[in-house]
N, CA, C and O atoms as a Tripos MOL2 file, in Angstrom:
@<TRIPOS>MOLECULE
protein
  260   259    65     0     0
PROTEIN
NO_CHARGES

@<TRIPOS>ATOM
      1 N         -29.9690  -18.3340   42.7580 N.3       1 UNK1
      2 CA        -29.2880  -19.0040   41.6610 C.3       1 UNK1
      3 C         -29.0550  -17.9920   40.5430 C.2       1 UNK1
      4 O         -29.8440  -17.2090   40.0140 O.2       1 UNK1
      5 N         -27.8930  -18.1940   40.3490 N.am      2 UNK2
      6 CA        -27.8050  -17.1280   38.4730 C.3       2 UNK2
      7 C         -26.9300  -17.8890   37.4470 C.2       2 UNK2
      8 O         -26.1350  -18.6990   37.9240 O.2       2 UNK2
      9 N         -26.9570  -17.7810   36.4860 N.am      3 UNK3
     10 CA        -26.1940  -18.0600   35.2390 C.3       3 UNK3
     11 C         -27.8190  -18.7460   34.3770 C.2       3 UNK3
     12 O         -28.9280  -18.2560   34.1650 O.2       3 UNK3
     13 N         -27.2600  -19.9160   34.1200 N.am      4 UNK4
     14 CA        -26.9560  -21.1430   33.5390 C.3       4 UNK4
     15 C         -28.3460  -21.8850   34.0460 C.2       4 UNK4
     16 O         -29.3850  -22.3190   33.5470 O.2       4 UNK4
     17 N         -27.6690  -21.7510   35.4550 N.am      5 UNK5
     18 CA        -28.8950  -22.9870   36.1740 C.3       5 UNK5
     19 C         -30.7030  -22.5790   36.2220 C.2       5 UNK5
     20 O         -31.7160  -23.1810   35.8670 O.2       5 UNK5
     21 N         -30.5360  -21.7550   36.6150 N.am      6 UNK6
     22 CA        -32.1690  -21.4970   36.0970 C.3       6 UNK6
     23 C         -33.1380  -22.0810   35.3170 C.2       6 UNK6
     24 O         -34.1050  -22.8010   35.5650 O.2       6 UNK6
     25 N         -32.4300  -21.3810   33.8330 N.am      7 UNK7
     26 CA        -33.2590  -22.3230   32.7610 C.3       7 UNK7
     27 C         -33.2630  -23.5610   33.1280 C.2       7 UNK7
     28 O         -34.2850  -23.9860   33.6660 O.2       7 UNK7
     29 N         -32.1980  -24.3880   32.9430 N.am      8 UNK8
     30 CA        -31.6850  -25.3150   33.3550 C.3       8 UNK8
     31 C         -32.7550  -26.1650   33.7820 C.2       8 UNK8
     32 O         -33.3820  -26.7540   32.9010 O.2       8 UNK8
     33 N         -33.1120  -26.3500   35.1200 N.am      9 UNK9
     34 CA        -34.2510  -26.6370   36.5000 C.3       9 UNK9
     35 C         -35.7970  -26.6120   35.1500 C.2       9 UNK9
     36 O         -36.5100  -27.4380   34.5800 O.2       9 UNK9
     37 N         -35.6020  -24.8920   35.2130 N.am     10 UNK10
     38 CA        -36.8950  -24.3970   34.4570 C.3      10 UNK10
     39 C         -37.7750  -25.2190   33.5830 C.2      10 UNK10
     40 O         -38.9490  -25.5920   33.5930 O.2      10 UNK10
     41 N         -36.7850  -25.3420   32.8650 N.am     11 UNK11
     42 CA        -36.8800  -26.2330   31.5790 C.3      11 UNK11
     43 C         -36.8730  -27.6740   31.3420 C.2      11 UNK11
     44 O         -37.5100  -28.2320   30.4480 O.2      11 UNK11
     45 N         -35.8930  -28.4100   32.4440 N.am     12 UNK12
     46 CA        -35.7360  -29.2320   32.5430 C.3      12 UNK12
     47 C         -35.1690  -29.7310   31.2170 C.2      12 UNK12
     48 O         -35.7180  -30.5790   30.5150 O.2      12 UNK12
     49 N         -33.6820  -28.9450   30.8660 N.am     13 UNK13
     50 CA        -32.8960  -28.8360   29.8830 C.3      13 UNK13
     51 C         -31.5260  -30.3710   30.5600 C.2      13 UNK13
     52 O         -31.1090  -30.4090   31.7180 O.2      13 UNK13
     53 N         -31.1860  -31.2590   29.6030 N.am     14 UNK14
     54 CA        -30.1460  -32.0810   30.1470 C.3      14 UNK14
     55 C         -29.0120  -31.3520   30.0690 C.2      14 UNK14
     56 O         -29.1370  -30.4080   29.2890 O.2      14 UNK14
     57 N         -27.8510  -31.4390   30.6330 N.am     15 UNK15
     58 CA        -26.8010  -30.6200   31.2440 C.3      15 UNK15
     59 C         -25.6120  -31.3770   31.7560 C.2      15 UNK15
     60 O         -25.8040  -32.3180   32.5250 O.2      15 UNK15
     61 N         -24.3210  -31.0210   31.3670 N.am     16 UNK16
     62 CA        -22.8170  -31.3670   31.9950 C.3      16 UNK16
     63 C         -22.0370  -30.1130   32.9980 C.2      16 UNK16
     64 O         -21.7550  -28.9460   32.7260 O.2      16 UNK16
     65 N         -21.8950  -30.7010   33.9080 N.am     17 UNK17
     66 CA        -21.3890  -29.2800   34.7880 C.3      17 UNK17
     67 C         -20.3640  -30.1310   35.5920 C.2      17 UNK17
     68 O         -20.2220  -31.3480   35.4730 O.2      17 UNK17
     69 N         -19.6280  -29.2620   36.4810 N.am     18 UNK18
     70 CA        -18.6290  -30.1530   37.2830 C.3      18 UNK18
     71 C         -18.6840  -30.6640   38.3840 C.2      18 UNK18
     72 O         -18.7450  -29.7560   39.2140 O.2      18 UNK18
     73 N         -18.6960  -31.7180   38.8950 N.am     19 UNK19
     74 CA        -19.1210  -32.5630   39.5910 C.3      19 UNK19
     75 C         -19.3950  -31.2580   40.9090 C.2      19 UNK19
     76 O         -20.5810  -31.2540   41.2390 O.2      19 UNK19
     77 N         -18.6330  -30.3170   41.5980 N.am     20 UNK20
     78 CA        -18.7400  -29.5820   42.6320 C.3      20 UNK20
     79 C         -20.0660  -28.8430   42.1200 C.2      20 UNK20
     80 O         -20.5890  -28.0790   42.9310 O.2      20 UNK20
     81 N         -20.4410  -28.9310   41.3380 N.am     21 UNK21
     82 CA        -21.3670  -27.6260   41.0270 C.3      21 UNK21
     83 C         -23.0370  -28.1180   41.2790 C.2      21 UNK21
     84 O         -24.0960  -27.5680   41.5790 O.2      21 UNK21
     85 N         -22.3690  -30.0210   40.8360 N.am     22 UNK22
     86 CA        -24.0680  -30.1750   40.3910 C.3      22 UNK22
     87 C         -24.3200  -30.8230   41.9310 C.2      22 UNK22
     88 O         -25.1400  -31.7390   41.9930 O.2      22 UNK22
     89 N         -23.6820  -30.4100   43.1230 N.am     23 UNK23
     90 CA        -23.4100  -31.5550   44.6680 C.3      23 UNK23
     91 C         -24.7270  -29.9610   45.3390 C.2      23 UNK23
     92 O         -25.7830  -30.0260   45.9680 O.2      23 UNK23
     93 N         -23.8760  -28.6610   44.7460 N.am     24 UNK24
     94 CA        -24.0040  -27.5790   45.1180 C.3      24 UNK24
     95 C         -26.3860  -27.8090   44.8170 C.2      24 UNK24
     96 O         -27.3420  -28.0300   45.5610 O.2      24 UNK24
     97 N         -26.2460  -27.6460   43.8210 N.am     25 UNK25
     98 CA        -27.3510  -27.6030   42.7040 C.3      25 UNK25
     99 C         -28.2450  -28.7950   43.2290 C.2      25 UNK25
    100 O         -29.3550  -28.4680   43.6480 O.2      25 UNK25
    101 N         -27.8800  -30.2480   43.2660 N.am     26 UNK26
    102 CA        -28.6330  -31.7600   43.4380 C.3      26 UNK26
    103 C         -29.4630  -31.1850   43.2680 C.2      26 UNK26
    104 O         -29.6240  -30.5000   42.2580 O.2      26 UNK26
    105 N         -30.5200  -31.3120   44.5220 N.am     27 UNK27
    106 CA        -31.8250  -31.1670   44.7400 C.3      27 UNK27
    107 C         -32.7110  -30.6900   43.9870 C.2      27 UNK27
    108 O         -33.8430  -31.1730   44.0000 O.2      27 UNK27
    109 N         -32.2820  -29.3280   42.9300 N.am     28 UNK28
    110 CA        -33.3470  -29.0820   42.2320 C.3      28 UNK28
    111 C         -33.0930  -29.3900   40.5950 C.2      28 UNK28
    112 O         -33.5780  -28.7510   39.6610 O.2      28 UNK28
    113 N         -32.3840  -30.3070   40.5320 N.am     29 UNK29
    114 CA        -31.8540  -30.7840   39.0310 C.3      29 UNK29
    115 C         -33.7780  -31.4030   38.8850 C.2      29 UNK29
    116 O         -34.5470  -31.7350   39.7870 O.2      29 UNK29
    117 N         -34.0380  -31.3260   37.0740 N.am     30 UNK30
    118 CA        -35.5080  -32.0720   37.0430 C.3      30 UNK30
    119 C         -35.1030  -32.2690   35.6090 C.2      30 UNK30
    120 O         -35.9850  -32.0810   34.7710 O.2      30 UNK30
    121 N         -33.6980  -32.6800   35.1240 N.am     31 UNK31
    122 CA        -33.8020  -33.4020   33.9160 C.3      31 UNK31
    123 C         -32.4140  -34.0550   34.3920 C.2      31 UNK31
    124 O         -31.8530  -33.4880   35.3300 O.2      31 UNK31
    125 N         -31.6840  -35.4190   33.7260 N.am     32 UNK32
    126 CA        -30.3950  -35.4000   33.7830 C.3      32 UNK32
    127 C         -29.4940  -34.4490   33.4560 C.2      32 UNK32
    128 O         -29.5830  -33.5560   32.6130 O.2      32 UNK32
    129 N         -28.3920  -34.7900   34.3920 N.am     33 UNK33
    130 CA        -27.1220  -34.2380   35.1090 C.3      33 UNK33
    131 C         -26.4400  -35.2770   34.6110 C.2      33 UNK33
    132 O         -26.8390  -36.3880   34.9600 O.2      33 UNK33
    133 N         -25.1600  -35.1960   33.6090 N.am     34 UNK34
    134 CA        -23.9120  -35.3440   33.4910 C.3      34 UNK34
    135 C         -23.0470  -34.7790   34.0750 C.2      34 UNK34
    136 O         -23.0580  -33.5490   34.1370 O.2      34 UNK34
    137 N         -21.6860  -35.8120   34.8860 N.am     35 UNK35
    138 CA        -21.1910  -34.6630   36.0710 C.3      35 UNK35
    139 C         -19.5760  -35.2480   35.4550 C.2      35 UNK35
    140 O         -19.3220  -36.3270   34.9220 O.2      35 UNK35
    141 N         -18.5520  -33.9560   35.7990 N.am     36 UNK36
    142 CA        -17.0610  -34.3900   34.9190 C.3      36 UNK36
    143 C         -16.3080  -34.0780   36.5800 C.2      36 UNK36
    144 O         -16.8640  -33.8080   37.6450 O.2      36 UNK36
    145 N         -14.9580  -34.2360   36.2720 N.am     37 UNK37
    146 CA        -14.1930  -33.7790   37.3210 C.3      37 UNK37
    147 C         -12.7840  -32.8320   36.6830 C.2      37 UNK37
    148 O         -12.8710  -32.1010   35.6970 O.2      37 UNK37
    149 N         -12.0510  -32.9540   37.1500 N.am     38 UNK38
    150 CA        -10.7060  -31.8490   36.7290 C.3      38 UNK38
    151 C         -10.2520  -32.4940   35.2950 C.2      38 UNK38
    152 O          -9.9410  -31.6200   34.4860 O.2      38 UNK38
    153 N         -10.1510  -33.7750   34.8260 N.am     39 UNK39
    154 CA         -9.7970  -34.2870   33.8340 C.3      39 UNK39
    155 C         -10.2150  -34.3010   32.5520 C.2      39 UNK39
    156 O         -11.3630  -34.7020   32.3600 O.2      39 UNK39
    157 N          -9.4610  -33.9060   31.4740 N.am     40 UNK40
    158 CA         -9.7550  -34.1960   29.9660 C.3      40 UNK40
    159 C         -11.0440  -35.2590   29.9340 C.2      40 UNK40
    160 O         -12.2370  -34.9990   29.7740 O.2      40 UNK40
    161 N         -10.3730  -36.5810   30.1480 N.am     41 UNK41
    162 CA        -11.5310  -38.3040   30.0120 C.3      41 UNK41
    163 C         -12.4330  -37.8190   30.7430 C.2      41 UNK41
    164 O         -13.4440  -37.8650   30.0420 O.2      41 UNK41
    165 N         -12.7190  -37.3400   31.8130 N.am     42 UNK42
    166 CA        -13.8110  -37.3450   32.2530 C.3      42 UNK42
    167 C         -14.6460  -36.1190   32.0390 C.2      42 UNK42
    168 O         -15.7230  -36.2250   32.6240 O.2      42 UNK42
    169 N         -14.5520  -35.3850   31.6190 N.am     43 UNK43
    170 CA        -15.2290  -33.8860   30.6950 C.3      43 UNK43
    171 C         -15.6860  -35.1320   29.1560 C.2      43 UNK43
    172 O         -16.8750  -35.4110   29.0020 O.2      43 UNK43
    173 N         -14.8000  -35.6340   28.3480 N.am     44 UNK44
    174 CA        -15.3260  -36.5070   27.2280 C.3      44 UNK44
    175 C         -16.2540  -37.5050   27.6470 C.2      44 UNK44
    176 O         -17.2630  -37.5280   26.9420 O.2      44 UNK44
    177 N         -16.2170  -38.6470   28.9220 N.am     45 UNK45
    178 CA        -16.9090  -39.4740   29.1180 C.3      45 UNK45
    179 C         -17.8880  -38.4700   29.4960 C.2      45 UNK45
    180 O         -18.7800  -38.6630   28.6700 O.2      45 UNK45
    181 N         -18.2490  -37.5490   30.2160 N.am     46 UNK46
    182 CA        -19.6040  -36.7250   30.3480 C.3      46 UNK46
    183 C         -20.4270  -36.6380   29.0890 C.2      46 UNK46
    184 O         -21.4630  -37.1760   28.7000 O.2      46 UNK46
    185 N         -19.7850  -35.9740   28.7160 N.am     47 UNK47
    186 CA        -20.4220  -35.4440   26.8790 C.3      47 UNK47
    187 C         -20.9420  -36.6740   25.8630 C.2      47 UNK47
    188 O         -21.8060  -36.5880   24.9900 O.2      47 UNK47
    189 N         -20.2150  -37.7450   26.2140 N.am     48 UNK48
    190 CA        -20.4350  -38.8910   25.3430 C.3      48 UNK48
    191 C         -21.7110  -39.6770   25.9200 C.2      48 UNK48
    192 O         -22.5150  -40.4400   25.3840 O.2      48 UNK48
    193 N         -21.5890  -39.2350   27.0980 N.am     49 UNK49
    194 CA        -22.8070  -40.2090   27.6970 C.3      49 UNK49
    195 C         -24.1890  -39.3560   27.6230 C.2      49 UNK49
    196 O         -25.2730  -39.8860   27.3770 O.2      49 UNK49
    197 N         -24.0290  -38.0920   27.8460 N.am     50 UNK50
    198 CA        -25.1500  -37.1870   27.8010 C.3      50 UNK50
    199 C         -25.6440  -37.6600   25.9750 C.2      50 UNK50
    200 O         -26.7590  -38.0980   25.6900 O.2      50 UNK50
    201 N         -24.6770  -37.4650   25.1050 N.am     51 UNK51
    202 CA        -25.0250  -37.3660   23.9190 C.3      51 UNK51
    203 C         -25.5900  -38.3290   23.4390 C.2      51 UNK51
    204 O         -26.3390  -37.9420   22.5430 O.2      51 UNK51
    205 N         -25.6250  -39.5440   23.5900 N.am     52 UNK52
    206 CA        -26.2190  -40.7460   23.7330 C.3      52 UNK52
    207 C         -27.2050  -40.9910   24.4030 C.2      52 UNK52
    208 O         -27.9990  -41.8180   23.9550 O.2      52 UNK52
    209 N         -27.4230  -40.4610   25.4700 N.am     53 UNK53
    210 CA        -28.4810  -40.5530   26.4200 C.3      53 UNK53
    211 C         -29.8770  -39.8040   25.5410 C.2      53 UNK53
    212 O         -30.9580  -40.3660   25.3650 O.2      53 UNK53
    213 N         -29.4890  -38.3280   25.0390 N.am     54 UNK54
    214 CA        -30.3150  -37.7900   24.4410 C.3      54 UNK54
    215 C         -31.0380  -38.1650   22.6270 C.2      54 UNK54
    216 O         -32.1070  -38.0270   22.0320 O.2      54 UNK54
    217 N         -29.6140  -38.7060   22.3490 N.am     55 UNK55
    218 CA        -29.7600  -39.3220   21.0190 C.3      55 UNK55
    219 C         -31.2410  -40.4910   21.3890 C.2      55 UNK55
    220 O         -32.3460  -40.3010   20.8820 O.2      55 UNK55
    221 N         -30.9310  -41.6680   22.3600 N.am     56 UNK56
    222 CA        -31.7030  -42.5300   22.8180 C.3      56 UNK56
    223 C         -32.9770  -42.0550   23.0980 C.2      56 UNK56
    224 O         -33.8870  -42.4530   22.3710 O.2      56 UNK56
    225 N         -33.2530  -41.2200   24.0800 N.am     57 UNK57
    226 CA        -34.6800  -40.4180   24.1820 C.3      57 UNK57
    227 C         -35.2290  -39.8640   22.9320 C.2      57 UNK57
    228 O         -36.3980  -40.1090   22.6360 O.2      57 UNK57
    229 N         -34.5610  -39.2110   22.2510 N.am     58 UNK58
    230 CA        -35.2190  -38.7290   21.1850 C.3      58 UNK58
    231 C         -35.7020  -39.3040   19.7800 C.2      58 UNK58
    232 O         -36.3530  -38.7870   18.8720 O.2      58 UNK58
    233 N         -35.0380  -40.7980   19.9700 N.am     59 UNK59
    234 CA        -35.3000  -41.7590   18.7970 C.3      59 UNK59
    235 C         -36.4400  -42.5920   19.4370 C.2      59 UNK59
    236 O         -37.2520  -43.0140   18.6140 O.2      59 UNK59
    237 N         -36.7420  -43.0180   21.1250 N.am     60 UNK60
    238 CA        -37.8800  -43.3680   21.8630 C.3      60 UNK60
    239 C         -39.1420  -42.7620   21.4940 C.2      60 UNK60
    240 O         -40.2120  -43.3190   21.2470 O.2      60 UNK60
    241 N         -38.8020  -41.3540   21.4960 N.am     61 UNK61
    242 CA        -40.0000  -40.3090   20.8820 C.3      61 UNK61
    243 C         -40.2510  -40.6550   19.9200 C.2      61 UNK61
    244 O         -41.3340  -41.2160   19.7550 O.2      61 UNK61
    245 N         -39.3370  -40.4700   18.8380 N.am     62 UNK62
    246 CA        -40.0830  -40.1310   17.7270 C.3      62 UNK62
    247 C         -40.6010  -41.8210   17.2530 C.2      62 UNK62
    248 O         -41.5540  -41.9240   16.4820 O.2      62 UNK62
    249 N         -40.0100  -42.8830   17.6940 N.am     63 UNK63
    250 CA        -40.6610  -44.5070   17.4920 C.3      63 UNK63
    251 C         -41.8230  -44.5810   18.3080 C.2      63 UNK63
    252 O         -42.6840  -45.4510   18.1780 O.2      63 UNK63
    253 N         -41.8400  -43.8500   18.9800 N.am     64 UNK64
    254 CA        -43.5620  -43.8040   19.8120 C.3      64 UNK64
    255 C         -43.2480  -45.4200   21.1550 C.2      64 UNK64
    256 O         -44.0330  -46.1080   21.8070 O.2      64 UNK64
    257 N         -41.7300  -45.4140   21.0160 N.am     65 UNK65
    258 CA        -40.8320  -46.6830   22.0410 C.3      65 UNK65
    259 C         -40.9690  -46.3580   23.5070 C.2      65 UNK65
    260 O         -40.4420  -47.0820   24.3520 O.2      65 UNK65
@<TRIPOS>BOND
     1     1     2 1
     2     2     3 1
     3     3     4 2
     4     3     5 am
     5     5     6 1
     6     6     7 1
     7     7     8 2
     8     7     9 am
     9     9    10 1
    10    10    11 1
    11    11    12 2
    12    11    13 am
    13    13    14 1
    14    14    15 1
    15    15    16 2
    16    15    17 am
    17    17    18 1
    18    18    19 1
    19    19    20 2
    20    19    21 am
    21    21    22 1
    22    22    23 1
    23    23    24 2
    24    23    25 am
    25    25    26 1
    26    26    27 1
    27    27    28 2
    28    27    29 am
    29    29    30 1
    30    30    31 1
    31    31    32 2
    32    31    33 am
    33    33    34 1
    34    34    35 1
    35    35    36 2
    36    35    37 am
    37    37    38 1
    38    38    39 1
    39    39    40 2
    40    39    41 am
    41    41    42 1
    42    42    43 1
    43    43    44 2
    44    43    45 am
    45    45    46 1
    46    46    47 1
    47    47    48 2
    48    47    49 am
    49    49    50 1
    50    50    51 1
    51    51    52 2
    52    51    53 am
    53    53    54 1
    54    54    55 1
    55    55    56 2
    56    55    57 am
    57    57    58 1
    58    58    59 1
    59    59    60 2
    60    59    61 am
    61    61    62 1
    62    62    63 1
    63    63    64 2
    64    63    65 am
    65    65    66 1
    66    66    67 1
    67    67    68 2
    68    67    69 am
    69    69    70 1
    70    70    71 1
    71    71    72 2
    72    71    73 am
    73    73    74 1
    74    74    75 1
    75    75    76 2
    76    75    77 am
    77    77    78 1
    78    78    79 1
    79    79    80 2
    80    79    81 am
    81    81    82 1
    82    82    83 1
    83    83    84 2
    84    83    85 am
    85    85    86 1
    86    86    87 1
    87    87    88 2
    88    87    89 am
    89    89    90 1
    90    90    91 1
    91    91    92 2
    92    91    93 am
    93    93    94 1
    94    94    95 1
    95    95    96 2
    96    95    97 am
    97    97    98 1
    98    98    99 1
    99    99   100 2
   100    99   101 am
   101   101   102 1
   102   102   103 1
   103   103   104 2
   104   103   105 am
   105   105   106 1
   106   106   107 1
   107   107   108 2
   108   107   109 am
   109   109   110 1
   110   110   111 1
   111   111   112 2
   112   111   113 am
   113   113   114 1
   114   114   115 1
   115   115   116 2
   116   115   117 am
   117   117   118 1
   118   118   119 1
   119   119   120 2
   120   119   121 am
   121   121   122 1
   122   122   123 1
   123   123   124 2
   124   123   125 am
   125   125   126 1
   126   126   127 1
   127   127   128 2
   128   127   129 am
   129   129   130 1
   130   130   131 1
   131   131   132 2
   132   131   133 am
   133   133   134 1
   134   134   135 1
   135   135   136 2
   136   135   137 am
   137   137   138 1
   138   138   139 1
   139   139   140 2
   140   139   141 am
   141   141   142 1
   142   142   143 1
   143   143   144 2
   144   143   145 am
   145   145   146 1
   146   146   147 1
   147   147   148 2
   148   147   149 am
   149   149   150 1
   150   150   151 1
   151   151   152 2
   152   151   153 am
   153   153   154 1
   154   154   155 1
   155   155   156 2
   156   155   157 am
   157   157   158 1
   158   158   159 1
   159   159   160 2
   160   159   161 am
   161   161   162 1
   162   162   163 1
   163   163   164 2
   164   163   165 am
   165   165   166 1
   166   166   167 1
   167   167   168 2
   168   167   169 am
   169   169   170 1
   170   170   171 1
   171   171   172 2
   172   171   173 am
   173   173   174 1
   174   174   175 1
   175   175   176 2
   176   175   177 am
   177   177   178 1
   178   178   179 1
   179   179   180 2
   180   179   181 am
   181   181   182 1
   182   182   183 1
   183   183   184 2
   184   183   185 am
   185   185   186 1
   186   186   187 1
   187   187   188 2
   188   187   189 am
   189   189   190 1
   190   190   191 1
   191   191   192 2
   192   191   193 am
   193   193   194 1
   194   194   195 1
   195   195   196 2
   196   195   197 am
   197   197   198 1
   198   198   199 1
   199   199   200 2
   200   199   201 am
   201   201   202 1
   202   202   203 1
   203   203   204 2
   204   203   205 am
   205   205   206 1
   206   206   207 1
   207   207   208 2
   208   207   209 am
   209   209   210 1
   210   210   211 1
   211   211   212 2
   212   211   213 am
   213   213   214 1
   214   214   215 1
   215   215   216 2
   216   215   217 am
   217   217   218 1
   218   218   219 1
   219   219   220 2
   220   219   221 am
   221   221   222 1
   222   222   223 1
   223   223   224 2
   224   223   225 am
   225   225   226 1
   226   226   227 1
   227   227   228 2
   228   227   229 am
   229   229   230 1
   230   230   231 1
   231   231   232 2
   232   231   233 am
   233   233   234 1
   234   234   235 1
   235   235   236 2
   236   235   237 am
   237   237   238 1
   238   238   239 1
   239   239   240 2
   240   239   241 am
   241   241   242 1
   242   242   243 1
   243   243   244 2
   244   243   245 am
   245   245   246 1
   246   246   247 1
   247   247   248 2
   248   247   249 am
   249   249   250 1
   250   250   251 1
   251   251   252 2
   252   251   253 am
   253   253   254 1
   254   254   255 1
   255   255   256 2
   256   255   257 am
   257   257   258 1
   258   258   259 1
   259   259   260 2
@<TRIPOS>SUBSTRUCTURE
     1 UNK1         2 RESIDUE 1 A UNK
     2 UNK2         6 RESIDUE 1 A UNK
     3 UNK3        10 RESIDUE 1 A UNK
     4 UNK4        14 RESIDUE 1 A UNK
     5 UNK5        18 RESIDUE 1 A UNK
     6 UNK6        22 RESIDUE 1 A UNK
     7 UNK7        26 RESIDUE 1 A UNK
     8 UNK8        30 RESIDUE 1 A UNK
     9 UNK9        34 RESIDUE 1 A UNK
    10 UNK10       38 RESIDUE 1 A UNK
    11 UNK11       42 RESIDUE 1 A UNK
    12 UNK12       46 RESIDUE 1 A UNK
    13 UNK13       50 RESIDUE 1 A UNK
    14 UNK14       54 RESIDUE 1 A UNK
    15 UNK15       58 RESIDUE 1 A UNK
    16 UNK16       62 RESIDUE 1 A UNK
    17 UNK17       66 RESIDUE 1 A UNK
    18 UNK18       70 RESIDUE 1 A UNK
    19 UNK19       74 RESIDUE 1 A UNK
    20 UNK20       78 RESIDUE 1 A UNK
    21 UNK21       82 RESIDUE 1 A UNK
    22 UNK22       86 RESIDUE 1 A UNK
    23 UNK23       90 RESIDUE 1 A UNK
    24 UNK24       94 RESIDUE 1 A UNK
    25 UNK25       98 RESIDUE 1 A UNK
    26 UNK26      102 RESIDUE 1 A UNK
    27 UNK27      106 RESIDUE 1 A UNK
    28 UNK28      110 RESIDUE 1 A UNK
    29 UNK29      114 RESIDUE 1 A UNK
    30 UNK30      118 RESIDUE 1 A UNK
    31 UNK31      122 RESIDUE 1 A UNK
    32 UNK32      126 RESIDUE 1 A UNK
    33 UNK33      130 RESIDUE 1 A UNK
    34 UNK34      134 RESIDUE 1 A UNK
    35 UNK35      138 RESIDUE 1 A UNK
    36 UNK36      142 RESIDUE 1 A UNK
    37 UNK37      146 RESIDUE 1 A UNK
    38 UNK38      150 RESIDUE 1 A UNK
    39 UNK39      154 RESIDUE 1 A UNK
    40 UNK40      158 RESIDUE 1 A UNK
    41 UNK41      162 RESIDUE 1 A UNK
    42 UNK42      166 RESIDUE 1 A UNK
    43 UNK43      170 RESIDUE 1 A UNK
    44 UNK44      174 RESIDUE 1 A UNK
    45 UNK45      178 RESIDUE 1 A UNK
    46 UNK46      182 RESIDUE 1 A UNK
    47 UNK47      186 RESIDUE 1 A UNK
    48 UNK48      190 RESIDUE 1 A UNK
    49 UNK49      194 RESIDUE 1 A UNK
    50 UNK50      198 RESIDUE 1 A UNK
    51 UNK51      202 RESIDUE 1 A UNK
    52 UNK52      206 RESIDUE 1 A UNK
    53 UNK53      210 RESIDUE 1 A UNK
    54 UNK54      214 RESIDUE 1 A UNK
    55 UNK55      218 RESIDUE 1 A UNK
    56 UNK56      222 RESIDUE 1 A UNK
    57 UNK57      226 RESIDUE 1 A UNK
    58 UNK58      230 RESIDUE 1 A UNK
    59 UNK59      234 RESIDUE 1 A UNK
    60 UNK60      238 RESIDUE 1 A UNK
    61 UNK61      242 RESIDUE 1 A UNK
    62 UNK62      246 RESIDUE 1 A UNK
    63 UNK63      250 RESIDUE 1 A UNK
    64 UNK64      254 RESIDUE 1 A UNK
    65 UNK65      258 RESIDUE 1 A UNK
């Protein structure tokens, strides 16, 4: 593996990549995966959902929720 993905796994950092990449990757994803395809909407619906997703976890934390 090189780039990106490493940490990624490592860390268990949440992440948007393109749907071919994260099919490539599955198996060793260990945080959520937001996945887009060739399209504008679906690169935005990725990002919007990740960003929310994390917003949500991190307000769980800090409410002790």
């Amino acid at each position: 593996m090189t780039g990106a993905i490493p940490p990624i796994v490592a860390y268990k950092i949440p992440s948007i990549m393109h749907v071919e990449l994260e099919k490539v990757y599955h198996p060793f994803f260990t945080a959520p995966v937001m996945t887009y395809n060739d399209t504008a909407e679906s690169k935005l619906h990725a990002w919007t959902e990740m960003i929310m997703r994390v917003a949500k976890n991190k307000t769980m934390i800090n409410t002790g929720a």
